[in-house]
Every structure is written in C-alpha cells, then in structure tokens.
N, C-alpha and C positions, 0 to 999 in steps of 0.2 A: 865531542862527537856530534857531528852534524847529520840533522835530519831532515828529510823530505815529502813535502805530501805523497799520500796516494795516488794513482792514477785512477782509482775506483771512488773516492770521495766528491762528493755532489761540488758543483759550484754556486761557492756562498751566494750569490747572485741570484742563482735560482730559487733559493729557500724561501726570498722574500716575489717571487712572483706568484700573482693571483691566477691560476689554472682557470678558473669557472672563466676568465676573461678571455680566454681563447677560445671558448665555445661561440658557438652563433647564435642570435636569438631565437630562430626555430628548434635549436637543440633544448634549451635551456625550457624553454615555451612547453616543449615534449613531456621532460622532465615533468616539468611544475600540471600540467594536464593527465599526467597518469600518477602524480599525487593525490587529487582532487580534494580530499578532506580539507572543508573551507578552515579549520583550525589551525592545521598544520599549514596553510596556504598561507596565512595571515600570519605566524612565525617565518614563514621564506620571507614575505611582505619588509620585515625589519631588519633585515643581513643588511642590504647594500642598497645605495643608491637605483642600482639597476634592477636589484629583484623588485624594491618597489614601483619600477615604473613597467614591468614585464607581467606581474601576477595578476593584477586590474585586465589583462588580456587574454587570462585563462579560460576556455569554452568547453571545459567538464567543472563541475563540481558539485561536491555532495556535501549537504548541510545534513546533521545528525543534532538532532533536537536535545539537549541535557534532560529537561524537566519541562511540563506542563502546570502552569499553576494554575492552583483552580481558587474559587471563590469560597468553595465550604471544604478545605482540605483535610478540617479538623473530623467534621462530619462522618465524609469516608474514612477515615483511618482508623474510628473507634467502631467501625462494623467487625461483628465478629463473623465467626464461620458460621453460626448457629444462622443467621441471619441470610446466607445463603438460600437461593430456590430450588428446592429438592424438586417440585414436582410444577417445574415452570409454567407449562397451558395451565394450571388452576389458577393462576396468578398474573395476566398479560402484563395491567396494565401496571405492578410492580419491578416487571424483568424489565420490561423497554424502559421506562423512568427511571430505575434503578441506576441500570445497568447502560445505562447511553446518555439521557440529558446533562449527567454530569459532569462528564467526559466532554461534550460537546462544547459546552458552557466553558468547559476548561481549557479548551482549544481555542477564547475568541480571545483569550492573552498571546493565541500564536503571532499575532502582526501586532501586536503592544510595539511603541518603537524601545521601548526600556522598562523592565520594573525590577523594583530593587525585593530583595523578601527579607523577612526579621532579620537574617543572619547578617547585611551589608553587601549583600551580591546582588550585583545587578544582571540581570537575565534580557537578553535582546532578541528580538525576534529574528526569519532568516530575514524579512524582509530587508532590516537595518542590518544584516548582519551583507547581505548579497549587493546593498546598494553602490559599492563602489568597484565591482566587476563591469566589464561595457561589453565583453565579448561573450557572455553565458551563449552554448548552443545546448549542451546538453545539463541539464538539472533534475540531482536527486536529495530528496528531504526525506529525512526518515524521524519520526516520529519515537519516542522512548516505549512505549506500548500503545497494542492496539485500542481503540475506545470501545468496545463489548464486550462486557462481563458474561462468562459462560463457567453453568457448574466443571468440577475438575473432569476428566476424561471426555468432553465435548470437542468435536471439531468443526471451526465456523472458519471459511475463509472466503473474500472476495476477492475480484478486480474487476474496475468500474472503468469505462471508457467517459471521455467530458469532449463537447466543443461547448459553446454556450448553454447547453442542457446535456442529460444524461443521453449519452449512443448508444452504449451497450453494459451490461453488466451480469456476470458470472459469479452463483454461488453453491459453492458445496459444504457440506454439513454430514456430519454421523453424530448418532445418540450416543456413539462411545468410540474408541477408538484401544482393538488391545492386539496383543502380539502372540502370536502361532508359529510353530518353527516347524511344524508339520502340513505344510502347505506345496508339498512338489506340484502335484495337478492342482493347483486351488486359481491360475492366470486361465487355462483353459477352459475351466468350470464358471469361472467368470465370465467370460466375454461370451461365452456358448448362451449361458441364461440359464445353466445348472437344469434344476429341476422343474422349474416356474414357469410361466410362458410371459414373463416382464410385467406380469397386471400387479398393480398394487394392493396388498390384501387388505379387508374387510377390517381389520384389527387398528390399521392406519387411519381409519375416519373414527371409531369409537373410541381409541384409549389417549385421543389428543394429539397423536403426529400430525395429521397433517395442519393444525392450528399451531403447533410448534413450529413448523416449516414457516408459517405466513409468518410467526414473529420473528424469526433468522431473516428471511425476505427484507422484511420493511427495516428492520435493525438495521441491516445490511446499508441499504439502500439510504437511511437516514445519514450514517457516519458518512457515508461516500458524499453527499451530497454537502454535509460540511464542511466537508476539506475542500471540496473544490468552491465555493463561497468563498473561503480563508484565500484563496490563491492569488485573487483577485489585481491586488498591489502588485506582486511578483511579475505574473503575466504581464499589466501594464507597464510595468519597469524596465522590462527587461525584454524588447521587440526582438532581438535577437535569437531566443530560442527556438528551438527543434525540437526538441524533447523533451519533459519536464513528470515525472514519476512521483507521489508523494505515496509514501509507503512507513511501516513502522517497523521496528527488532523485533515483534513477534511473527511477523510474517501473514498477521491477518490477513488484513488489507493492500489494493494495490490501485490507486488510483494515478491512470496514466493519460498525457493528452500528447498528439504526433502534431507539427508546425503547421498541417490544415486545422485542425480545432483548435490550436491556440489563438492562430489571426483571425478562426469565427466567433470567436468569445470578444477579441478585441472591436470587429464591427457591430457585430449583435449580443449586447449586454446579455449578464443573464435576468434569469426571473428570482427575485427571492420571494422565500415564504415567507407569508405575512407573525409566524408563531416564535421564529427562530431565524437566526443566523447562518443559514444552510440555503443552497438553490432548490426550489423549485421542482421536484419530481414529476414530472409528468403521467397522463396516462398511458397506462406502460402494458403490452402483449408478454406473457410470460410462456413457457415451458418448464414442466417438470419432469424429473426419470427418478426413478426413486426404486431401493434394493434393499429388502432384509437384510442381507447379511452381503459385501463386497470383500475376496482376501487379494491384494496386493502382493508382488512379487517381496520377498526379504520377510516374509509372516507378518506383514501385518492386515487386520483384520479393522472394515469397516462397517459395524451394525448399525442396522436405517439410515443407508448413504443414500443421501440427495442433491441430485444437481437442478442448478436454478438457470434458465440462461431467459433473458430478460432483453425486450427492447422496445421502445417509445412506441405505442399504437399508431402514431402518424408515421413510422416512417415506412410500415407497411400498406396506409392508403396510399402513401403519395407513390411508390414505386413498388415494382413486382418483388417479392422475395425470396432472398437470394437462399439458395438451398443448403450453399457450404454454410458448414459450420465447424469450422476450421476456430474461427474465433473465440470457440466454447471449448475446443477440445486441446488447444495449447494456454489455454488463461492460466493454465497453474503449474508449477517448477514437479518435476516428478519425487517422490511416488503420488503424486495427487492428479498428474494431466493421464498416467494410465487408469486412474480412477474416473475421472471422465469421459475419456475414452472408451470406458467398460459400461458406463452410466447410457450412453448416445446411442447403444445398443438396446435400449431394452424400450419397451412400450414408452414412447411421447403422451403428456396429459398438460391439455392448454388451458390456461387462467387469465383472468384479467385484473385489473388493478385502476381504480382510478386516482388521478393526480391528489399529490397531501405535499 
C-alpha cells in the first residue's frame, strides 16, 4: 500500500530556516528597546551573531541594581527594632546618621567596576555593566531600596531635578499614613480647606513637627544629592542621552536629569562637598503647605501632610519667578500628585537654607 505526504505538512526546508532573519534591523532594534531590562538585553546579546552586534545599539534601557554593598553590613543587620527612633526630633543627629550616612557610604560601591562578596559573586556596577551600549537615549537605574530610614507608617518621598547642581526638588511627607473607607466627601473637604483657614497650628512648632520637617528636607536633599555625584561616569560615558532617571523599588526617590542638564553637567563640572561623596547643595529658597489631617480619594488618610518644594536662591535673583507651579504639582505618580495638589491650596510659608 502506497503512501503520500500531506498537502498540509510543512516543507522540511522550512523547519530549518531562521524567521528572526527575515525581520529588518529596525524591527528587531524595536523588539530589543521595548525589552530594556539590561539583563535580559545581555542574554539576547549571546543568541546569534547579529543580536550581538544589534543590542550595543539599543537607546532605552533600564538597569535594576541586585544589592548595594555597604562597608559595615554586619553592623546594620544586627539593629534590632528596639533600636528604632520612636520619637525622632529628640534625636536629629541620630536619624540623619543612622538612617542616611550608611546608605550613602553604601552607594560609593555603586561605580565599583567589580566586587566580588564572601559568597564568589562578583557584583558590577551599572557603569561597567552600561559600557558597551553606544546608542543609550533614554536611561533608568533603579536602586534595590530607598537610602532613608523612616519609623513603620511614615511617608517620605522625593523627586529632585540635577544639571550640574540641584534645579529643583519636591518633598512630601505624613507622620502616618492609615486607611478610611468612609471618605465620600473627604476630596471636597480637602481641597476646600475643611474647617481651617490653611494656617499651620501652634502645636506644629511646640511638639517638634516642624524640626521633623527640616530633618525629611535635608535627608531628602542629602540622598538626592549622592546619587547624582555617583552619575558622574555614566553621564560622561554615555553623550548620547536624553533622559536618564535613577530611582529605587521603593518608590522613595526620583532623581531625574532632561538632555539640557545632562550636557550642563558635562560643560560645568559639579561642585562636591568637601565631607562626603555627594554634590554640593546650594543655598536653596524653600516653600512649605503643611495639613493636619489630608484624606485622599480610595480612603486613604494623610496626618501632618507636608509638601516641600524647593529651589537654589540664585535662580530666583538671577531671573523673575516663574509663578507656575506645575513642577510641584505633577512631581508625584497619584494618589500622591492629588495630595499636592490639595497641599498648593492651602497657606504658602517660605524658608530658607544655606548651602551644606
């Protein structure tokens, strides 16, 4: 009995041709740029001939930090909770030391080009990790956690603008942060001013808020100012950028630079402090809005919410200022930019700061 192939069976022929080889290199290019994860990038990297000579021309990519090693890691890890600061304004100069120098210190293994740890791993920075990209336009590094330690139910978050020094930077904060599911009119009563007329009450200079505010500030203000220090290499390496974001998984922090402040950094160095491994702060013109009690759409509930919005005292001699403040009022992903939003309503209270 004699048999016949199918008319539906593939031809042997084809089984053995390469598909990805009919694509064109802007397809492929597309592909591998809305991958970005430089890990998974550097596995495309080792397929084939072509993905390695194609990935090197990738112009997104996002470096995700594994671990930060720090110098005293034993140190930290044997803190217990007891050890935590219940009652932080009594104690400044052990939160910000505590809870930042360590962290910082820990971050100047970020441009390490290699270090190996007890286990046989060796840990590379993004710097060595980014250096054989040529086409980087857009770059995001994200950091494994934020570097400020905040008792549990605190909320601290920034985003800092950089060209050669600090531009601009945005911070909000609450002494707690809890959840109300009975809040239908609580957006109204918000943004109205409730019952208060937006003045900050008498209670805020006596039981230590507003000294707790100044140590979130400078906290603030300090980490941001390390990470852009650390950038340093990157920036110069890589002329091609546009955009470049270093931020962490907790969502603290968000320090960003746009393709005018990268190339002012690359003409006018920055300034570093003479104490640490961090640029430079300037004297800096602040704003404060500050609310007892702020409730959010979805119940949640922000007691002694304050926003910080912050910017170098020279850039208000040298030119008029500018009134929007658009820049303060989208710095944060929601439900936190309606929380600003609601903050830019209420009484303004202006500070000042001199360079550290």
């Amino acid at each position: 009995m004699s048999t016949s192939s199918s008319s539906n069976d593939p031809d042997p022929t084809s089984l053995l041709t390469d598909h990805f080889d009919r694509l064109p290199d802007s397809i492929l290019l597309l592909i591998f740029n809305n991958i970005g994860d430089v890990k998974a990038l550097g596995r495309c990297n080792l397929v084939s001939t072509r993905f390695h000579s194609l990935v090197p021309l990738v112009d997104n990519v996002v470096v995700r930090v594994d671990c930060v090693i720090s110098d005293d890691d034993t140190t930290s890890s044997s803190a217990t909770s007891s050890d935590k600061i219940r009652n932080p304004f009594s104690n400044i100069i052990r939160f910000v030391f505590g809870g930042i120098v360590k962290p910082i210190q820990a971050l100047g293994h970020f441009q390490d080009d290699g270090e190996m740890d007890q286990g046989g791993v060796t840990h590379h920075s993004p710097t060595q990790v980014l250096k054989n990209f040529n086409e980087i336009k857009l770059l995001r590094i994200e950091l494994p956690t934020g570097e400020l330690t905040t008792d549990d139910g605190v909320l601290l978050k920034w985003r800092a603008d950089f060209g050669s020094t600090l531009d601009n930077c945005v911070i909000l904060g609450a002494a707690s942060v809890v959840h109300n599911n009975n809040n239908s009119n609580a957006v109204v009563d918000a943004i109205s001013g409730g019952d208060d007329n937006g003045s900050i009450p008498e209670s805020f200079y006596t039981n230590g808020g507003l000294k707790l505010r100044v140590v979130w500030t400078i906290s603030s203000l300090i980490a941001a100012s390390a990470r852009h220090y650390l950038l340093q290499p990157i920036i110069a390496d890589h002329k091609t950028l546009d955009s470049l974001v270093l931020t962490d998984a907790d969502g603290q922090g968000v320090l960003c630079m746009n393709r005018e402040q990268l190339e002012e950094l690359r003409v006018k160095p920055l300034s570093a402090s003479t104490a640490s491994k961090r640029t430079l702060v300037p004297a800096l013109n602040m704003r404060l809005w500050y609310a007892p009690q702020l409730e959010l759409p979805g119940g949640i509930v922000l007691k002694g919410a304050t926003l910080v919005a912050i910017r170098p005292s020279e850039q208000g001699a040298s030119k008029k200022e500018n009134p929007d403040m658009s820049w303060v009022s989208t710095a944060f992903e929601e439900p936190y930019g309606i929380a600003a939003k609601m903050l830019l309503k209420r009484r303004t209270y202006c500070l000042e700061m001199n360079s550290f």
